[in-house]
Backbone as CSV, one residue per row, in Angstrom:
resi,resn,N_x,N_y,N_z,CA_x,CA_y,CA_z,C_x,C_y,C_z
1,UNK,-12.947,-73.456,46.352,-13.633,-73.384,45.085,-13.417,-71.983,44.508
2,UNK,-12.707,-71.987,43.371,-13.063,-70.692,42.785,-13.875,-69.919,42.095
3,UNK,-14.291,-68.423,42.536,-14.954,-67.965,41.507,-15.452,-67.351,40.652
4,UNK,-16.255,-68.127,40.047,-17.111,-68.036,38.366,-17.416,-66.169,38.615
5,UNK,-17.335,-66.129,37.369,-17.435,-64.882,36.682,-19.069,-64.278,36.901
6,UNK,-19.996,-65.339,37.021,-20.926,-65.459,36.888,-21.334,-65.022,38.613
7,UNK,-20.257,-65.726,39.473,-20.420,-65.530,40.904,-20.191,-64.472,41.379
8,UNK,-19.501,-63.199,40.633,-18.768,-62.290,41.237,-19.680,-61.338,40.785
9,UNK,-20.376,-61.458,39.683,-21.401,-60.524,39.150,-22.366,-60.376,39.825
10,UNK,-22.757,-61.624,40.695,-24.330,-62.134,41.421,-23.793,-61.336,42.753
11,UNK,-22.584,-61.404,43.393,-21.986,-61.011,44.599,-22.011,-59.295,44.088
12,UNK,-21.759,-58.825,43.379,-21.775,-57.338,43.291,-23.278,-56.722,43.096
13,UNK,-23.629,-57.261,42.618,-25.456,-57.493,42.739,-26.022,-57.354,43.670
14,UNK,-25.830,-58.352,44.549,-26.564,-58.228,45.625,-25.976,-57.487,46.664
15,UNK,-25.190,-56.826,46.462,-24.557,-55.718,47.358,-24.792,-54.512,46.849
16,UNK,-25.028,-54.133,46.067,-25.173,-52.949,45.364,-27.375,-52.298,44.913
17,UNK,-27.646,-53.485,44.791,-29.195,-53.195,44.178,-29.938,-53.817,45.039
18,UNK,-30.422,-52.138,45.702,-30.881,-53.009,46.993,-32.561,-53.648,46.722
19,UNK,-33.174,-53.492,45.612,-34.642,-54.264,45.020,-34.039,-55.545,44.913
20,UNK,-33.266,-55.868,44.344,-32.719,-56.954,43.536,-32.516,-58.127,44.872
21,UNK,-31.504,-57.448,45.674,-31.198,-58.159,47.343,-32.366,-58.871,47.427
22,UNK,-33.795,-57.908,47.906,-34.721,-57.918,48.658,-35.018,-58.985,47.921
23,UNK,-35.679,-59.010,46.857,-36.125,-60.048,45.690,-35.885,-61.230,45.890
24,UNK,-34.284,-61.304,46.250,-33.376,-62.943,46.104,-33.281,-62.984,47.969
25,UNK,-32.661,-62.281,48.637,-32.588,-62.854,50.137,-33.897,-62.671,50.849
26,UNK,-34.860,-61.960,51.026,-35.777,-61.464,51.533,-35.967,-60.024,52.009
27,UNK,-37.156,-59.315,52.432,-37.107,-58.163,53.162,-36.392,-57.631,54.212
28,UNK,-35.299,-57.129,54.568,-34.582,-56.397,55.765,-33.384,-57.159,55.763
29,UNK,-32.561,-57.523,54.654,-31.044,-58.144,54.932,-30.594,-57.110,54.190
30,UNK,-29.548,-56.638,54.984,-28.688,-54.879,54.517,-27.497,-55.854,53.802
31,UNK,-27.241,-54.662,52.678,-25.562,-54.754,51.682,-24.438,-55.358,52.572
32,UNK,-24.342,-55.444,53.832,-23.345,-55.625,54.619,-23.556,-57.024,55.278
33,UNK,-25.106,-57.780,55.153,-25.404,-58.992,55.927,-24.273,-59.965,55.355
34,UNK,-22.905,-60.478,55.446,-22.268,-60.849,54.550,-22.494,-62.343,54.728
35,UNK,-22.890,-63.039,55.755,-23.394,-64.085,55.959,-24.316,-64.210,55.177
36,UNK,-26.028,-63.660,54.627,-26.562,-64.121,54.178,-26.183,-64.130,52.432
37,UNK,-25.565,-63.122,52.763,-24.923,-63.093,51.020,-24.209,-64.730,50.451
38,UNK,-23.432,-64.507,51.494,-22.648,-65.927,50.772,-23.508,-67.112,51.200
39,UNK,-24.331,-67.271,52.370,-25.137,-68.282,52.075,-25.859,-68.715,50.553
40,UNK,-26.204,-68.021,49.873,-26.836,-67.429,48.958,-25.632,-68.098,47.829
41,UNK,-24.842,-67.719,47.934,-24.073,-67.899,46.651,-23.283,-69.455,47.138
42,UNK,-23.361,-70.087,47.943,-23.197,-71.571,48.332,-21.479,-71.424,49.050
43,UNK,-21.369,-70.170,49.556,-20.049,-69.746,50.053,-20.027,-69.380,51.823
44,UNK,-20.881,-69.788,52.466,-21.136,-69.523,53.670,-19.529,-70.068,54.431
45,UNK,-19.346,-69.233,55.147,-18.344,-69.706,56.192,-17.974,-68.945,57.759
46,UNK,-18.078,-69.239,58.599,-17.912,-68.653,60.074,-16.119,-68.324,59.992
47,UNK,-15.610,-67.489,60.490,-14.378,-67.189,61.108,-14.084,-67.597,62.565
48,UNK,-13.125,-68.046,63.330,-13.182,-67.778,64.628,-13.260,-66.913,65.442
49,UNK,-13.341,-65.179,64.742,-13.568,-64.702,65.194,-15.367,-64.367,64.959
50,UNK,-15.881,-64.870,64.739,-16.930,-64.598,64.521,-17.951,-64.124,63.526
51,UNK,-16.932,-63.588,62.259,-17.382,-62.763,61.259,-17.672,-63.809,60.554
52,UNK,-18.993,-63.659,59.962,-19.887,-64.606,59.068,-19.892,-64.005,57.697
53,UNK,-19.192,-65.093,56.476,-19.361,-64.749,54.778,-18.416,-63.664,55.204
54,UNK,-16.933,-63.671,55.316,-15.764,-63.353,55.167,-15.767,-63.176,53.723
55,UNK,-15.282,-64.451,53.004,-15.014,-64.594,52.093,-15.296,-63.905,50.917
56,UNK,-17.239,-63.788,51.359,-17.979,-62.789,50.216,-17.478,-61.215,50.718
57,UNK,-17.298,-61.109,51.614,-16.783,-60.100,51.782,-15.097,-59.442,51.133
58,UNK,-14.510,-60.226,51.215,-13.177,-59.805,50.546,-13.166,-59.566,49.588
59,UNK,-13.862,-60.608,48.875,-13.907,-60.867,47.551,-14.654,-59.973,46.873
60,UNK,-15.857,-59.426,47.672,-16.716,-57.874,47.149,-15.222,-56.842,47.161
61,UNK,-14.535,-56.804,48.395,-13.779,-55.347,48.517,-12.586,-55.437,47.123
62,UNK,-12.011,-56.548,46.879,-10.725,-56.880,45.996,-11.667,-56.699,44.772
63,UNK,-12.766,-56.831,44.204,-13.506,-56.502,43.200,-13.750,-55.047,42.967
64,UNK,-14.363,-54.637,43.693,-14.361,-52.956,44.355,-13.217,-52.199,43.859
65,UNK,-11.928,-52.735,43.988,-10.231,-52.104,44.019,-9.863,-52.898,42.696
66,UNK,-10.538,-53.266,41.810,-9.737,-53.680,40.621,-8.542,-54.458,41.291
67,UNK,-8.525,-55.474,41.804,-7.977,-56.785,42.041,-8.257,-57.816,41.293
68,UNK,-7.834,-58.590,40.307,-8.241,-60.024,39.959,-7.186,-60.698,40.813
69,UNK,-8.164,-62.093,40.604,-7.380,-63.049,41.332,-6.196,-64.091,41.219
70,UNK,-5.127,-63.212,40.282,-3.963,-63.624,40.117,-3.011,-62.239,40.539
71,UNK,-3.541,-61.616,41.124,-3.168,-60.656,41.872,-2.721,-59.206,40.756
72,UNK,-3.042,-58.852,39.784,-3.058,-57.647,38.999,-4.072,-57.111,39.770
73,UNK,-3.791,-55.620,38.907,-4.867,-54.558,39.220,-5.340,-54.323,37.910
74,UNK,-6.747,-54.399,37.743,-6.988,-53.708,36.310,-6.544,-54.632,35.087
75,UNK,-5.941,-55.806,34.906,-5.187,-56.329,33.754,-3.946,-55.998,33.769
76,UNK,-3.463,-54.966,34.545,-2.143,-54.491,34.953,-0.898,-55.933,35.259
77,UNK,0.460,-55.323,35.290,1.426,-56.462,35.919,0.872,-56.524,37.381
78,UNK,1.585,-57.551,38.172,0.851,-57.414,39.153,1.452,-56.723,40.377
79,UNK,1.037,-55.859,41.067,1.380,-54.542,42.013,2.752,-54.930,42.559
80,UNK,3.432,-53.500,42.492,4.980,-53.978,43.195,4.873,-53.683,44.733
81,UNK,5.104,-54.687,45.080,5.619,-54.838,46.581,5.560,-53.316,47.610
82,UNK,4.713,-53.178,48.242,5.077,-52.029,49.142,5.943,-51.411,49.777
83,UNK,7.049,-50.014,49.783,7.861,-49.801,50.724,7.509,-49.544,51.762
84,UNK,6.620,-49.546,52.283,6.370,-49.811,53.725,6.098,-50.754,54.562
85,UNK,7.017,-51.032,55.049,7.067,-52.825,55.992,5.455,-52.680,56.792
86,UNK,5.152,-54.058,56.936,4.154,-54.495,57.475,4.457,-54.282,58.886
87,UNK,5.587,-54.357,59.344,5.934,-53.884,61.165,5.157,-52.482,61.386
88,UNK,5.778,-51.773,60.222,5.560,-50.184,60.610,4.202,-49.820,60.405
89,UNK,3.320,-50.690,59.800,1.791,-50.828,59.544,0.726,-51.261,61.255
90,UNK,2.058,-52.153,61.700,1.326,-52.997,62.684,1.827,-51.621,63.758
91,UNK,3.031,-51.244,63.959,3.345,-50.408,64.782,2.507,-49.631,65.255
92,UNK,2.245,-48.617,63.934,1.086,-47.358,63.973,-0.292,-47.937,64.519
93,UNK,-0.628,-49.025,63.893,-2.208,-49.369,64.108,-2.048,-49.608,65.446
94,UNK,-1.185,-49.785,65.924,-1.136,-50.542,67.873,-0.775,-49.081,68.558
95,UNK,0.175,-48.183,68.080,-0.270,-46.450,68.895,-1.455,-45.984,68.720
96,UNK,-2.172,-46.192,67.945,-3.428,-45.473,68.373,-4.535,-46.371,69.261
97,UNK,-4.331,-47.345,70.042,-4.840,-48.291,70.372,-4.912,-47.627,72.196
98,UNK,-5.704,-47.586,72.626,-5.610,-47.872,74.048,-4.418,-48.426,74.852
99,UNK,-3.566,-47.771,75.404,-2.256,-48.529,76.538,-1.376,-49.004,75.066
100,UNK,-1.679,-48.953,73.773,-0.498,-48.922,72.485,-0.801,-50.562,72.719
101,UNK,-2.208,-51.223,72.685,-1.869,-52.533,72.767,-3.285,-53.073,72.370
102,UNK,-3.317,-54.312,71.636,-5.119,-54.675,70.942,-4.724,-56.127,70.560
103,UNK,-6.034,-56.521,69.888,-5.820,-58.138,69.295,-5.268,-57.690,67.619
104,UNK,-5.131,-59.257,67.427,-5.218,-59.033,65.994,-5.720,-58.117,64.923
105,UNK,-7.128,-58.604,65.802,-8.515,-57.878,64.923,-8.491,-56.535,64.916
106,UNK,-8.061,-55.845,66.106,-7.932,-54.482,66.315,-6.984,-53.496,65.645
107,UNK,-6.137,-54.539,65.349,-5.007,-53.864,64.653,-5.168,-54.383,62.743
108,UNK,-5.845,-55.031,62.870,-6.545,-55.639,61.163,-7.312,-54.332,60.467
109,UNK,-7.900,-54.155,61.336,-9.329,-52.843,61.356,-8.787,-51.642,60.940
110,UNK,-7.901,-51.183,61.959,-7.191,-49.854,62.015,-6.422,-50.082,60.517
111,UNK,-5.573,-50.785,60.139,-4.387,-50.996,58.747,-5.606,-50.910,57.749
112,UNK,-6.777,-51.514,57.887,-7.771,-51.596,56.535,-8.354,-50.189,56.851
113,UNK,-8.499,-49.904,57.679,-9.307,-48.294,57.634,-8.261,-47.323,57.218
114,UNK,-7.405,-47.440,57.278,-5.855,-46.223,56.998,-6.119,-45.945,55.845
115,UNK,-5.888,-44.476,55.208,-6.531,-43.948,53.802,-4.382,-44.577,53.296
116,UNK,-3.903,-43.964,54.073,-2.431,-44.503,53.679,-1.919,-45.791,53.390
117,UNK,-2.541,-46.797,53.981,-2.120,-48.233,54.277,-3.191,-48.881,53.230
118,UNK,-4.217,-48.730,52.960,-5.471,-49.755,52.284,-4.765,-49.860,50.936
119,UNK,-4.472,-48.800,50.202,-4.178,-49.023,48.975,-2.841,-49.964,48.624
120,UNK,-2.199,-50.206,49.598,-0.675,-50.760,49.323,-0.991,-52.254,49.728
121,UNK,-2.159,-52.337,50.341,-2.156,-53.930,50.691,-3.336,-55.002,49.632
122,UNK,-2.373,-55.892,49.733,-2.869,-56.595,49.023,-3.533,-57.948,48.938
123,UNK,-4.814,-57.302,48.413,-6.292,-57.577,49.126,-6.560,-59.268,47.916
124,UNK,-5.679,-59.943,47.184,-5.997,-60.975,46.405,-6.188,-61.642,47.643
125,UNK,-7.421,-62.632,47.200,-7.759,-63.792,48.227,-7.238,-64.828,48.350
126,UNK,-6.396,-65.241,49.457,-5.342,-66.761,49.415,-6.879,-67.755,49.339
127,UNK,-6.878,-68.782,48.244,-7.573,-69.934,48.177,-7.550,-70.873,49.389
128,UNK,-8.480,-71.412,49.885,-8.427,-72.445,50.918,-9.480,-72.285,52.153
129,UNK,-8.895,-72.629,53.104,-9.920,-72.890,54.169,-10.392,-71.735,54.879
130,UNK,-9.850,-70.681,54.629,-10.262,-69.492,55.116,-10.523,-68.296,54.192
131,UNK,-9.631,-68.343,53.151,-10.139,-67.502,51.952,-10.464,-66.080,52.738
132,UNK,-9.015,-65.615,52.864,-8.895,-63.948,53.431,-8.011,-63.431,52.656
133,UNK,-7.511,-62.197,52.991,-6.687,-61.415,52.065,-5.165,-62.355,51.931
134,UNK,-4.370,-61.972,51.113,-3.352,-62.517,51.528,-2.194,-61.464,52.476
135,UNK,-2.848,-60.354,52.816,-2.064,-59.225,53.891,-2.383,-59.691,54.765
136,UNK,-3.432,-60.049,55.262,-3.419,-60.814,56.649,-2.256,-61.360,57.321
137,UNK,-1.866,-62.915,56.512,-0.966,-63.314,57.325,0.394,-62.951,57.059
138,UNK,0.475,-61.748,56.227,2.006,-60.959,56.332,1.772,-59.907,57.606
139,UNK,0.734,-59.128,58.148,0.690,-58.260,59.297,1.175,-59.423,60.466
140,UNK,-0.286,-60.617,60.764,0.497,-61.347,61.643,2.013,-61.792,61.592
141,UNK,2.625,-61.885,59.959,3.719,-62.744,60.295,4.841,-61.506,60.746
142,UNK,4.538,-60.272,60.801,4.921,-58.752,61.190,5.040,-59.097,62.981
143,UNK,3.805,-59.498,63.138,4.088,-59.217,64.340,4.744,-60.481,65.093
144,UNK,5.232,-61.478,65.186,5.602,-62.823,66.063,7.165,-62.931,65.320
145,UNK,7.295,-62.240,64.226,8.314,-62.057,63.214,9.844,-60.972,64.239
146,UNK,8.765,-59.959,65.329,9.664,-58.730,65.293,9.392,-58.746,66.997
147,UNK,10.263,-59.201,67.601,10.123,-59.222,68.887,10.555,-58.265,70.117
148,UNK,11.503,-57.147,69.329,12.155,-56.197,69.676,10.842,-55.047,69.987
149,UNK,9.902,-55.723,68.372,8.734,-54.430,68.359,7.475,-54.444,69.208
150,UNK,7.617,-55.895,69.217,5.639,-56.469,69.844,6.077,-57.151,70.435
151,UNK,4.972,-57.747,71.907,5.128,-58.321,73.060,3.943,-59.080,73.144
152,UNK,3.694,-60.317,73.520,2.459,-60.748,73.900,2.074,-59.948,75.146
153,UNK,0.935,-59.480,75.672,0.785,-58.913,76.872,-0.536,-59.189,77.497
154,UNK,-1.120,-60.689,77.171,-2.015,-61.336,77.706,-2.565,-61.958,76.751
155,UNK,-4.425,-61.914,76.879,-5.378,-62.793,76.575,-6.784,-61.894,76.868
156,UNK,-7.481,-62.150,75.302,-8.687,-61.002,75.882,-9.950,-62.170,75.429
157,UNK,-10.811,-62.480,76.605,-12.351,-63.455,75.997,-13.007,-62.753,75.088
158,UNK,-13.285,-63.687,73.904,-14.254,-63.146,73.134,-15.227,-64.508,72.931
159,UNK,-16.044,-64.268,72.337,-17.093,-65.180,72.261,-16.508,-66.382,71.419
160,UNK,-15.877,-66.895,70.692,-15.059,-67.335,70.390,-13.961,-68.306,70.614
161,UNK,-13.460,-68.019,72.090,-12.438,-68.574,72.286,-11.338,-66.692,73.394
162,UNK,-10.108,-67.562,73.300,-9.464,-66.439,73.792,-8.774,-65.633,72.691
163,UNK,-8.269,-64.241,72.839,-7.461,-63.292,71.771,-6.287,-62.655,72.344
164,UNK,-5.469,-63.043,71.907,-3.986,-62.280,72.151,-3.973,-61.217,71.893
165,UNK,-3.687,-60.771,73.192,-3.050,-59.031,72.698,-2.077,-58.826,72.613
166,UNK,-1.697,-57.716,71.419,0.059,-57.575,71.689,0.221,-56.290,72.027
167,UNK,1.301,-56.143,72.083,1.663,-54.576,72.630,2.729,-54.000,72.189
168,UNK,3.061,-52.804,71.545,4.260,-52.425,71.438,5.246,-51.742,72.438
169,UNK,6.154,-52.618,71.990,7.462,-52.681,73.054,8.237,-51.108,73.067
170,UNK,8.544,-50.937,71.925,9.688,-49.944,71.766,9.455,-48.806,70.767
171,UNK,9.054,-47.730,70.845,8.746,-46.772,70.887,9.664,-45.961,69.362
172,UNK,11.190,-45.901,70.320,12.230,-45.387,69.754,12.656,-46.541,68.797
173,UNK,12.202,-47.519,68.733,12.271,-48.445,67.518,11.611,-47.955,66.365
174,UNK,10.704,-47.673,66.758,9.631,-47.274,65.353,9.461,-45.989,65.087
175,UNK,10.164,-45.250,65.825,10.727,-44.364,65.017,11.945,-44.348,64.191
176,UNK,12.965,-45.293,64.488,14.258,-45.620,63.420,13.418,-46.117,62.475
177,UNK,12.536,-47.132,62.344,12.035,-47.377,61.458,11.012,-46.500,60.255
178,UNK,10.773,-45.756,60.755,9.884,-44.821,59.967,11.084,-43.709,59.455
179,UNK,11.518,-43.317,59.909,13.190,-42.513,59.526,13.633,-43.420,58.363
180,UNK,13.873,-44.661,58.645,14.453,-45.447,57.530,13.943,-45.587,56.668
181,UNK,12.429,-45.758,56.711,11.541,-46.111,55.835,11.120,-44.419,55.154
182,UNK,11.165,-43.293,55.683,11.087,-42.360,54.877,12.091,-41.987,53.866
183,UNK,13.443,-42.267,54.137,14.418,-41.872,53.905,14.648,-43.174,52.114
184,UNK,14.267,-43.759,52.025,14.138,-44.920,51.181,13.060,-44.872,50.489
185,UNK,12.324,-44.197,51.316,10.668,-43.898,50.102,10.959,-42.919,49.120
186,UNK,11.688,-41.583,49.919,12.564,-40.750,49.121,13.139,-41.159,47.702
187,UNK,14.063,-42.081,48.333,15.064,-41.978,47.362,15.345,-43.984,47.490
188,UNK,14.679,-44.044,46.190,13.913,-45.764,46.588,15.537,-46.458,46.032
189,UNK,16.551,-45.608,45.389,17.488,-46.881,44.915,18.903,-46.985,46.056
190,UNK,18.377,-46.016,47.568,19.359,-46.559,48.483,18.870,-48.025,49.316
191,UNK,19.842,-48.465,49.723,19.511,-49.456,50.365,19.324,-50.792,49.334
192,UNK,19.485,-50.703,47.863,19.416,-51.874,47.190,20.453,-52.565,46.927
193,UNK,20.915,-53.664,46.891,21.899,-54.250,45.933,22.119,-54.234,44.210
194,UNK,22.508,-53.737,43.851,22.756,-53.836,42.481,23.799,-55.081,42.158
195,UNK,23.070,-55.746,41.226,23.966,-57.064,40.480,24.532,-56.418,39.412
């Protein structure tokens, strides 16, 4: 379901004014309860990982960042493509990781917390049954995509179900890659084809 103009106003509302919250959800549900938020706005939904009112959640942050949901910024054309591959996103977020190795989620966290990485990704919400960013499933498709770079290297219990961890493989890979990728950020018209 998409939404109303009317919905996104009520969703910034109740995240922002915290009398207003209290008023409509009750006493002691914080800006961040994102479950009761979207209960509230008839948008409730569980993740498998556990995170409750996802949805209201994205959809607050892509509002937040001047995102509409045909993917502009601002009324703008809509954002050009990042030079920085999603590998080299997943790479970094998995070195700072314990043993260079985490779940999904761990490496989701780290790329959205990056003051470098947040702004280049792009936070429009894919419509449907899960209604998440649509960077999501370009990081995952980063990682099962690049096998040279990431390794499955088990299974971690979460309340949930089980979570794959991956791990990075090759080291001196991602550094050619960041070499390449600096060297092209530089000077953005090597490496293109011209018609």
């Amino acid at each position: 379901m998409p939404w109303t103009e009317e919905d996104e106003v009520e969703l910034v509302r109740l995240v922002l004014d915290d009398d207003y919250r209290e008023c409509v959800l009750g006493k002691g549900v914080a800006e961040d309860n994102w479950g009761a938020i979207a209960a509230h706005l008839g948008r409730y939904s569980i993740r498998a990982n556990g995170f409750e009112g996802s949805g209201a959640y994205y959809k607050y942050w892509s509002l937040q960042h001047g995102y509409a949901g045909d993917g502009t910024v601002s009324g703008q054309k809509k954002r050009p493509r990042t030079n920085t591959p999603y590998a080299l996103m997943v790479a970094s977020a998995l070195e700072q990781l314990p043993g260079r190795q985490g779940t999904v989620r761990d490496i989701r966290d780290i790329i959205a917390a990056s003051p470098a990485y947040a702004s280049m990704l792009d936070w429009t919400l894919q419509e449907g049954k899960k209604e998440a960013p649509r960077w999501h499933s370009s990081y995952q498709s980063a990682l099962k995509d690049n096998p040279k770079l990431f390794e499955r290297a088990g299974k971690r219990a979460s309340k949930h179900g089980e979570l794959i961890i991956w791990k990075l493989r090759d080291i001196e890979l991602v550094e050619q890659l960041r070499r390449k990728h600096s060297t092209t950020a530089a000077m953005p018209h090597l490496g293109k084809k011209h018609r």
